[in-house]
C-alpha positions in Angstrom: 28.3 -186.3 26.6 27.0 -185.7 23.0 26.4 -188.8 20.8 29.4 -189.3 17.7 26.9 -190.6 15.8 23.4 -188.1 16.2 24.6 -185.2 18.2 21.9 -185.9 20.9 23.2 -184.5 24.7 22.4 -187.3 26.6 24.2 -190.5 27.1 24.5 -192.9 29.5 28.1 -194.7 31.1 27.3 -198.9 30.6 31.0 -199.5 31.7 34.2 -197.8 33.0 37.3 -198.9 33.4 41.0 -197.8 34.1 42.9 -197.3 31.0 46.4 -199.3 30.7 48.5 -196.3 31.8 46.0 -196.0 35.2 46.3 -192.2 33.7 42.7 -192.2 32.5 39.3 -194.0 32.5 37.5 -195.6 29.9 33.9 -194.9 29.5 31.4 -197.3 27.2 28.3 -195.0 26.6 25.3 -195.7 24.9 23.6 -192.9 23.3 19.9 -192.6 25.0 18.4 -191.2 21.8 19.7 -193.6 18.7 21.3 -196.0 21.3 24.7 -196.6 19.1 27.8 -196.9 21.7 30.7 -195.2 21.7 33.8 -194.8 24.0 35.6 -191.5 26.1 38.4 -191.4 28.0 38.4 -189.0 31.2 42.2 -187.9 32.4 43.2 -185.1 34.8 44.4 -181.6 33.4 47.3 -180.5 34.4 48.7 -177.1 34.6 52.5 -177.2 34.2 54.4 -175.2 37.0 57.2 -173.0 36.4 60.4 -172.5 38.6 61.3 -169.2 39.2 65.7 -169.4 38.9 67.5 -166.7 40.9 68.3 -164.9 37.7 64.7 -164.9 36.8 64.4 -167.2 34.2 61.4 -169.8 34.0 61.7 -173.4 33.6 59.6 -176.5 34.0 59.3 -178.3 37.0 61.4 -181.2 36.7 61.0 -183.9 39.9 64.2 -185.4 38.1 66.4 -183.0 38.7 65.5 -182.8 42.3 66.4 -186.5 42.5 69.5 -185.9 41.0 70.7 -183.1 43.4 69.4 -185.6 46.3 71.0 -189.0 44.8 74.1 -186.8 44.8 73.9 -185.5 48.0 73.3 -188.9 49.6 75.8 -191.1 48.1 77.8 -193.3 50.2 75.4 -192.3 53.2 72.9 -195.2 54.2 69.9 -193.2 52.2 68.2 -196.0 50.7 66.3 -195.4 46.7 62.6 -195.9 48.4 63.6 -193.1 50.8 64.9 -190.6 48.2 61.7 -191.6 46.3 59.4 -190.9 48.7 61.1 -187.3 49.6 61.2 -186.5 46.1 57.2 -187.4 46.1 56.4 -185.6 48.9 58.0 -182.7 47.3 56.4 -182.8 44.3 53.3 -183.1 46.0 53.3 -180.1 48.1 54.5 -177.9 45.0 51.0 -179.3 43.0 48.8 -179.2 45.9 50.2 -175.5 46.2 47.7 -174.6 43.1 50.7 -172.3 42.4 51.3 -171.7 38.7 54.9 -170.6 39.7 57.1 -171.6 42.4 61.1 -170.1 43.3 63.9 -172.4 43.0 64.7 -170.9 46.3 61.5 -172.3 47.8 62.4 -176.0 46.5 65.9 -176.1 47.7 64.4 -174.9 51.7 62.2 -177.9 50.7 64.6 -180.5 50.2 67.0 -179.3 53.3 64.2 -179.5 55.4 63.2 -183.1 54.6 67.0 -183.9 53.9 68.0 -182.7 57.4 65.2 -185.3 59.1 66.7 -188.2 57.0 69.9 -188.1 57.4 72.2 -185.1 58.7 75.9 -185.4 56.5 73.4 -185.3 53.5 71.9 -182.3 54.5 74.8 -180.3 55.1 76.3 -182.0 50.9 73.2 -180.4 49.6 73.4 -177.0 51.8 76.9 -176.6 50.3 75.9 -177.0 47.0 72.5 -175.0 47.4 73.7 -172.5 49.6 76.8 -171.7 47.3 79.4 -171.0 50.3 81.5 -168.2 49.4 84.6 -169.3 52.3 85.1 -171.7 54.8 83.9 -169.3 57.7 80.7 -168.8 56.3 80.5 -172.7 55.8 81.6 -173.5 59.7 78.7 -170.7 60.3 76.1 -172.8 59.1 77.2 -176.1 60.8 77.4 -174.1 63.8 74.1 -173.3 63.1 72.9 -176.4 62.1 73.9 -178.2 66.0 
């Protein structure tokens, strides 16, 4: 890390920490040339990714409105906060371990039924309604059909 105050190269870390946020670290150096002290901050980058809407329009990945589609989908059903947390996590997870810049909406909503279904089955088939966009009651009785 170059030195603030002389521009020398070389420095060396006399302390790190965690920031208050637990977002970055907090790094006391000490310049190994003039040995003045100054202080960096290391955080992650973070590429934002993009969902891919059936019309073809981009947006930004939004874990919220995931939770909102689940919270929905779950209501009077015993799904308790911590579960729908943790799916919504595990979701977001997979889409950033991905390394994908872009991801389809498509490919989030199979996400979500997948985990949904495991959890708890009435919310699975709420969301597949909604998600699936069921045209007529025979296509709907299809997919429960399916679904046994």
């Amino acid at each position: 890390m170059k030195c603030i105050f002389c521009g020398y190269e070389d420095s060396k870390v006399v302390d790190s920490r965690s920031s208050d946020d637990n977002n970055s670290i907090r790094r006391r150096r000490e310049c190994l040339k003039c040995g003045k002290r100054f202080t960096t901050y290391e955080t992650v980058e973070s590429t934002p990714v993009l969902v891919i809407k059936n019309d073809g329009s981009r947006q930004t990945f939004d874990a919220q409105k995931i939770k909102r589609g689940i919270i929905k989908s779950c209501e009077k059903r015993p799904v308790s906060m911590s579960q729908i947390d943790e799916l919504v996590r595990d979701i977001e997870k997979q889409i950033n371990n991905s390394l994908l810049q872009e991801v389809k909406s498509s490919e989030i909503g199979e996400m979500v039924m997948e985990r949904l279904k495991k959890l708890d089955e009435i919310s699975y088939v709420r969301f597949a309604a909604v998600y699936r966009k069921f045209k007529d009651i025979t296509t709907f009785i299809n997919f429960l059909n399916s679904v046994q």
